[in-house]
VEXTOR-751306 format. One record per residue (C-alpha): residue in three letters; x, y, z. Coordinates in nm, 2 decimals. Layout:
residues N
r  xx  yy  zz
ALA  X  Y  Z
...
END
This chain:
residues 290
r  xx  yy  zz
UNK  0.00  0.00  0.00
UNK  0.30  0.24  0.06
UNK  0.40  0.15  -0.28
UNK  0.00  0.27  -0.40
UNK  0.10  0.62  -0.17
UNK  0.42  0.73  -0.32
UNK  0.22  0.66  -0.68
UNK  -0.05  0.89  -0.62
UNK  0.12  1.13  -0.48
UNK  0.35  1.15  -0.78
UNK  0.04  1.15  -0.98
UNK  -0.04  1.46  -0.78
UNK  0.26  1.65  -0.86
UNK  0.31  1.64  -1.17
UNK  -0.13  1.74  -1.21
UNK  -0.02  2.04  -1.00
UNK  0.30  2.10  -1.25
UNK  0.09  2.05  -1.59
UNK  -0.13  2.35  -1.41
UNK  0.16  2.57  -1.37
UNK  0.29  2.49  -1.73
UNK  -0.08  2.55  -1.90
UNK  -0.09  2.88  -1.66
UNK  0.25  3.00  -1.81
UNK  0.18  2.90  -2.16
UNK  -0.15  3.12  -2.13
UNK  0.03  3.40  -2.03
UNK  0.31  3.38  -2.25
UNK  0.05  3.39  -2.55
UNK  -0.07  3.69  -2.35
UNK  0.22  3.85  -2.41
UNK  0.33  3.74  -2.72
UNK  0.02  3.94  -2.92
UNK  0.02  4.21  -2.72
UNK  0.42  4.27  -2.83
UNK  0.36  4.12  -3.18
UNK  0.11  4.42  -3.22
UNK  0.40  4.63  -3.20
UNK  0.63  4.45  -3.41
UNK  0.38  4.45  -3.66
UNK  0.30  4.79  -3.62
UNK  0.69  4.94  -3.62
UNK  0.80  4.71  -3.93
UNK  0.64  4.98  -4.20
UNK  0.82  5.24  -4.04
UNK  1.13  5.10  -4.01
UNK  1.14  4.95  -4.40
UNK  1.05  5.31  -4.49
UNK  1.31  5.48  -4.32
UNK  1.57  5.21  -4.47
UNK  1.45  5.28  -4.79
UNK  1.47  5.69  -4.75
UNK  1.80  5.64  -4.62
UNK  1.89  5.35  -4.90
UNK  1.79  5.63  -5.13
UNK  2.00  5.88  -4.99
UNK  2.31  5.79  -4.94
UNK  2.31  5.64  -5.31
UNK  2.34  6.04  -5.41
UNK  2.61  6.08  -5.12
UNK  2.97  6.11  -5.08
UNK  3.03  5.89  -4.71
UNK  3.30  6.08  -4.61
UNK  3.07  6.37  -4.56
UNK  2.98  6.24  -4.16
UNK  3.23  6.02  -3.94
UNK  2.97  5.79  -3.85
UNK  2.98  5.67  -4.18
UNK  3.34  5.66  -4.24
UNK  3.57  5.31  -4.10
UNK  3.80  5.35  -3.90
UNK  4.14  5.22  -4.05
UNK  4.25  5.04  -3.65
UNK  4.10  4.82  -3.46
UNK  4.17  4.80  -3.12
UNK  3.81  4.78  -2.94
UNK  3.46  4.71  -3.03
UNK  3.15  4.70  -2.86
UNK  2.85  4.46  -2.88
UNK  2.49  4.58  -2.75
UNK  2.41  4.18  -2.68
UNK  1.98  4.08  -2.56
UNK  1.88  3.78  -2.35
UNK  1.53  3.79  -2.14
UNK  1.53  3.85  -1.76
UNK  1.39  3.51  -1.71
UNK  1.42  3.19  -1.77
UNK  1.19  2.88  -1.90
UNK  1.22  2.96  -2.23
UNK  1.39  2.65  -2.35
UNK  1.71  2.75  -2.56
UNK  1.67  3.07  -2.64
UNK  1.89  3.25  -2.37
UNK  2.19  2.97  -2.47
UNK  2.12  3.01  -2.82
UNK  2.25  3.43  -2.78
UNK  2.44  3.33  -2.57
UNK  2.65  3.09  -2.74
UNK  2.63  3.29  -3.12
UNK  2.78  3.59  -2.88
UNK  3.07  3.37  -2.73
UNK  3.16  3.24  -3.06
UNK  3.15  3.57  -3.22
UNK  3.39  3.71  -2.91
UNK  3.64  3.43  -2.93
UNK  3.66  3.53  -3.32
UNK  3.70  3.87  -3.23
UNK  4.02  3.80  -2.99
UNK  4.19  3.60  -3.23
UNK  4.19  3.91  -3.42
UNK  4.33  4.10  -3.10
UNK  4.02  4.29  -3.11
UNK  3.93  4.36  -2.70
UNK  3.53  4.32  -2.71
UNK  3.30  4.48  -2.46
UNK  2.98  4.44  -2.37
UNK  2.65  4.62  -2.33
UNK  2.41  4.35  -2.18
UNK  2.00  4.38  -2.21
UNK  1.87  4.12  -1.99
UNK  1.92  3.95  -1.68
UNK  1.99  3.65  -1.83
UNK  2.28  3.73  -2.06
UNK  2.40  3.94  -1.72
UNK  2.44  3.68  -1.49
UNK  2.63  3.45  -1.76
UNK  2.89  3.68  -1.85
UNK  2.95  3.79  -1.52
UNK  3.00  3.44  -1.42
UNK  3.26  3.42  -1.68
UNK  3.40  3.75  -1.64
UNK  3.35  3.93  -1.98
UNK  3.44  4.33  -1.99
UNK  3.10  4.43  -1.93
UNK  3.06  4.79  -1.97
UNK  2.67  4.86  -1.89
UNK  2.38  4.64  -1.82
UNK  2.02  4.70  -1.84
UNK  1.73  4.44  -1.66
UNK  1.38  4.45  -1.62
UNK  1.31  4.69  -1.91
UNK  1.11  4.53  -2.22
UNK  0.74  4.60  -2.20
UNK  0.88  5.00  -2.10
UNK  1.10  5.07  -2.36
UNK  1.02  5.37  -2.54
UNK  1.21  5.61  -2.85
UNK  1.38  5.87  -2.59
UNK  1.51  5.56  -2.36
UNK  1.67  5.44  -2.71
UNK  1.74  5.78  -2.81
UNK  1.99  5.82  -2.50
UNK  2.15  5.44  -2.58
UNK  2.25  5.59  -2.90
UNK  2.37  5.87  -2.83
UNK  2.61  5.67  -2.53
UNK  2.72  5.48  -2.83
UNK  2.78  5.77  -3.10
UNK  2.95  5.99  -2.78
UNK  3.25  5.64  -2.72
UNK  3.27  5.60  -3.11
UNK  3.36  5.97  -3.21
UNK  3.58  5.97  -2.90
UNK  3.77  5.64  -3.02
UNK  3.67  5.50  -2.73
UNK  3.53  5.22  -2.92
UNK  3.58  5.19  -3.33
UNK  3.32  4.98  -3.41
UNK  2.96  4.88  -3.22
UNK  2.74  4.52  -3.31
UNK  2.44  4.44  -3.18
UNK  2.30  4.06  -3.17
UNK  1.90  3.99  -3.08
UNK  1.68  3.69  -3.19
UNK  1.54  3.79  -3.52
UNK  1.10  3.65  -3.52
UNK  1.10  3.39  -3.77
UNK  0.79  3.25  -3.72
UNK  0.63  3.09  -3.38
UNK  0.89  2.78  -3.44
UNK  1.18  2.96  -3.55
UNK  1.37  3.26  -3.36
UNK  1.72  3.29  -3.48
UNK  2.00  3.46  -3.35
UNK  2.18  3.75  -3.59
UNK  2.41  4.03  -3.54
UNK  2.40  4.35  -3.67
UNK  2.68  4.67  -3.77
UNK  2.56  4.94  -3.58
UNK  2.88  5.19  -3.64
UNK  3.00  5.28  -3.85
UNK  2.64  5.34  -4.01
UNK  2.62  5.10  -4.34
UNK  2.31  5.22  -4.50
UNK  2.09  5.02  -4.62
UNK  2.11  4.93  -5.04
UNK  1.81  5.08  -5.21
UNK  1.72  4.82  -5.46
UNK  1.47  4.99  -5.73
UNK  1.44  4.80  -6.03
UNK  1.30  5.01  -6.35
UNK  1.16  5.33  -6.44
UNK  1.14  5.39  -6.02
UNK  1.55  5.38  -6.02
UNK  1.53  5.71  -6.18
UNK  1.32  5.88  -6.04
UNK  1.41  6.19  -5.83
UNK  1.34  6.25  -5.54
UNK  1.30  6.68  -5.40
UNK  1.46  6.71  -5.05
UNK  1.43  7.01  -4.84
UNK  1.66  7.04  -4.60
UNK  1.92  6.91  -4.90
UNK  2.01  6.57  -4.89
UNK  2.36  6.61  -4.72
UNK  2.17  6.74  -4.43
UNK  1.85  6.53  -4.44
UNK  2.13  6.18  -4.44
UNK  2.30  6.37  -4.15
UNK  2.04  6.41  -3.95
UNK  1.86  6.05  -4.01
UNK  2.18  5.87  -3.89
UNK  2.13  5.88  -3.53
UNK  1.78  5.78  -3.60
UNK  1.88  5.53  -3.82
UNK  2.09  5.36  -3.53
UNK  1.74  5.40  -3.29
UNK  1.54  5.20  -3.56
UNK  1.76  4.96  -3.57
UNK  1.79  4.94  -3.20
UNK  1.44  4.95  -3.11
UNK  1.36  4.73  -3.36
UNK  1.55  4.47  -3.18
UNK  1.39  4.51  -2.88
UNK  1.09  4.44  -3.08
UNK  1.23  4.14  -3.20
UNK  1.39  3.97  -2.90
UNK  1.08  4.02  -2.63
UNK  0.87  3.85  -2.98
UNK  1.08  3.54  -3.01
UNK  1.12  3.54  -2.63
UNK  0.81  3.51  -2.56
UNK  0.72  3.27  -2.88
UNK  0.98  3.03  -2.74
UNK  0.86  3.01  -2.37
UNK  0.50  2.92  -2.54
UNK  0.64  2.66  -2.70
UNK  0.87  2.56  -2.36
UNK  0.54  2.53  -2.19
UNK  0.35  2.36  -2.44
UNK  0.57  2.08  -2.45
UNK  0.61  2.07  -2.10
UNK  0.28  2.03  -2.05
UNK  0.27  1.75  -2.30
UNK  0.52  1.54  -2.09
UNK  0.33  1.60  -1.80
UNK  0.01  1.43  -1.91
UNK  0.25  1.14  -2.11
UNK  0.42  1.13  -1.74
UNK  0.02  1.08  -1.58
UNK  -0.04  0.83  -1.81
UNK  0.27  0.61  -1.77
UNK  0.24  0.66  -1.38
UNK  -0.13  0.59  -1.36
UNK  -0.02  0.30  -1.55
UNK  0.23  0.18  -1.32
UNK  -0.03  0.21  -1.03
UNK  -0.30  0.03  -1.15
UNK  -0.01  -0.26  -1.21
UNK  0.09  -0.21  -0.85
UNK  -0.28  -0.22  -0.74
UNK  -0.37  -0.51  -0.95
UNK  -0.06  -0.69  -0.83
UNK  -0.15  -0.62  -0.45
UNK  -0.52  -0.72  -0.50
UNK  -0.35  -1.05  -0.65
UNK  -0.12  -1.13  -0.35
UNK  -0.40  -1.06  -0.10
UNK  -0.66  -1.29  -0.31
UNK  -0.31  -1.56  -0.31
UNK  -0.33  -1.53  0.08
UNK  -0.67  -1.61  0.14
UNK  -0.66  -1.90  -0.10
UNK  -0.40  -1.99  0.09
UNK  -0.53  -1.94  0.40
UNK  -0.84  -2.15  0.32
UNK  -0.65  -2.46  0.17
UNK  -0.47  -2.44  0.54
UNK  -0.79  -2.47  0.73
UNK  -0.94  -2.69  0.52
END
């Protein structure tokens, strides 16, 4: 009968943990529309201002700004790296993780010194564990992100590159691919590479009237340019993270009903077994008296 205890009150548990998984999967597809509105809703805006800018800098000289001009030596770069702040979310932290590591160790056989600017708690904890050069960190912030907060990350990042503090910056996020695909890709944040404008036919000629000019419309849009970009990866990362915790907690829950099955299973085998040996003793038991 022991035996029949510990069963059930396995049984039990892991009820009381598929609850918990369905819970979190509910509110991770919560989540995931409610920041999928705003992915959806920022991607016209941010293809439009790649293709002004595309358009641009095609009638441009680069040398006209710094921030579009390489720097000839390499000494330091920095790389604006996102994780979430929590866990449960199957691979996705490792999967930045790792693609950042990698990246890093290619960077130091290059004697480049990398540092990094972590977004999420995640990411934070790992590398301080391994102690990377961390130069800022930032937790607890998607879901109140906004364009001035991004705004002043840019600006921290344009202030170190013009003072050669840092010759090149990269950013790495997990692009949305769909809800069974997030993928991890890095970015060239500075110098700006604008993006090519490819117009096929009699759109590749037409002109476009500017006003300020051109020189000073591109000049202006390049710190915005870096925002898009930046904000668009917030975007992008809280999407997949949340797309991948759905799918963490779906599976989860799977296991725990396969787990119910196999252990209510095992008890009615146990039960049927114990009826069986107490059927074999009164058998027994009568043959003796008899």
């Amino acid at each position: 009968m022991a035996i029949l205890k510990d069963i059930l009150r396995k049984i039990g548990a892991v009820k009381k943990t598929q609850q918990i998984t369905r819970a979190m999967n509910m509110v991770a597809a919560s989540k995931l529309r409610s920041s999928q509105v705003k992915m959806v809703g920022f991607k016209p805006y941010a293809e439009k201002f790649s293709e002004v800018l595309g358009n641009l800098s095609s009638r441009i000289d680069p040398g006209i700004h710094p921030l579009l001009v390489k720097k000839e030596d390499i000494s330091r770069v920095e790389l604006l790296h996102f994780t979430a702040d929590r866990g449960l979310c199957g691979s996705f932290n490792m999967n930045n993780i790792n693609f950042a590591e990698k990246w890093i160790a290619e960077q130091k056989e290059k004697n480049i010194d990398c540092g990094l600017t972590v977004v999420g708690k995640k990411g934070l904890d790992y590398f301080r564990k391994k102690d990377f050069d961390i130069t800022k960190s930032y937790t607890q912030i998607y879901g109140s992100v906004d364009i001035s907060f991004i705004n002043q990350m840019t600006a921290e990042f344009i202030r170190r590159y013009m003072s050669n503090d840092i010759q090149e910056v990269y950013m790495l996020y997990a692009r949305f691919v769909n809800m069974a695909k997030q993928e991890p890709v890095i970015v060239k944040l500075l110098p700006v590479e604008p993006p090519q404008n490819e117009v096929a036919g009699e759109d590749a000629s037409t002109e476009y009237l500017y006003e300020p000019s051109a020189q000073d419309l591109l000049i202006e849009l390049l710190p915005k340019h870096i925002s898009v970009q930046i904000y668009n990866a917030f975007l992008q990362n809280e999407v997949s993270e949340h797309a991948s915790r759905m799918a963490s907690m779906d599976n989860a829950s799977k296991n725990c009903k396969e787990m119910v099955e196999d252990l209510t299973t095992m008890y009615n085998k146990a039960r049927q077994a114990a009826i069986t040996a107490e059927l074999m003793d009164i058998v027994g038991g009568a043959e003796a008296i008899s």
